[in-house]
N, C-alpha and C positions, 0 to 999 in steps of 0.2 A: 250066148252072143246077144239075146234081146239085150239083157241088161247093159250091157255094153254101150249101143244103142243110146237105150234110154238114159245114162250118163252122159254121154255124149251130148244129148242133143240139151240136157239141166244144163253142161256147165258153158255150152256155145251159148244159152240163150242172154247169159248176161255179157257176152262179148263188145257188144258197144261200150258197154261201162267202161271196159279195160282199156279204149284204145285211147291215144294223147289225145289233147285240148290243144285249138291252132296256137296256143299261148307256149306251151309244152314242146310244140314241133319248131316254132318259131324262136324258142330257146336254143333247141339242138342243133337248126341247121346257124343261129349265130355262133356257134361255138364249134362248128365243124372244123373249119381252118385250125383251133387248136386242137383238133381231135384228129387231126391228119396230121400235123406236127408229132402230136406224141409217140403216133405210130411209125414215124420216118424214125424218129429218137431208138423207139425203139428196137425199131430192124437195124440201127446201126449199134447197138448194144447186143444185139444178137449174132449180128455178124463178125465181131470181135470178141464172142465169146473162148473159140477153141482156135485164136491161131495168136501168130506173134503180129504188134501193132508197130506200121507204119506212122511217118510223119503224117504221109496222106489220112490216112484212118484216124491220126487225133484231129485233124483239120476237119474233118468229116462229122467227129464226133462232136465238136466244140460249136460247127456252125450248127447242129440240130439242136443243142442247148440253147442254145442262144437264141433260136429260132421258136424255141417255145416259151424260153421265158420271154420277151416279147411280144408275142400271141396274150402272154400271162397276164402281162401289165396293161397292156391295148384293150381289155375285157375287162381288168378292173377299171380301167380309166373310162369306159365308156358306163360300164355299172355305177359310179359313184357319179355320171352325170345326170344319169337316169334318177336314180333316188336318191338326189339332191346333196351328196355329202362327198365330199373331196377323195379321191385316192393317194 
C-alpha cells in the first residue's frame, strides 16, 4: 500500500499543470449554450429511439436542430469577429 501512496501523491503533485487556463474555462462556459443544445438534441433523439414518431415528436425534433444549428452559426459569427475574418 506505501507504494500506492507514494504514486499517488508523484502524480497529484503535477496537478496544477492539468487544470484549464481562465482562457480555456472562458471558452467552455461561451460555448455552454451550445453544449446544452446538443444535449437537448440529443435526449430528443434518444427518446425516439424505441417507439413510433408522432407529429409532435418531429416538431420537437426539428426545433432542437434548429436550435443548435443556430447556437452553430452565432459561435461562428461571433469567432470570425474576434479573429478578424468574416463567417
Amino acid at each position: 500500500m506505501e507504494h500506492i501512496v507514494t504514486l499517488q501523491e508523484a502524480v497529484t503533485a503535477f496537478a496544477d499543470w492539468l487544470e484549464p487556463t481562465n482562457a480555456e474555462l472562458d471558452a467552455i462556459d461561451a460555448e455552454m449554450p451550445l453544449i446544452r443544445a446538443d444535449v437537448e438534441l440529443l435526449d430528443v433523439q434518444i427518446s425516439l429511439l424505441d417507439r413510433l414518431v408522432t407529429e409532435t415528436d418531429m416538431r420537437r425534433l426539428r426545433r432542437a436542430r434548429r436550435r443548435v444549428l443556430a447556437l452553430r452559426c452565432e459561435l461562428t459569427n461571433q469567432a470570425g469577429t474576434v479573429t478578424g475574418w468574416a463567417a
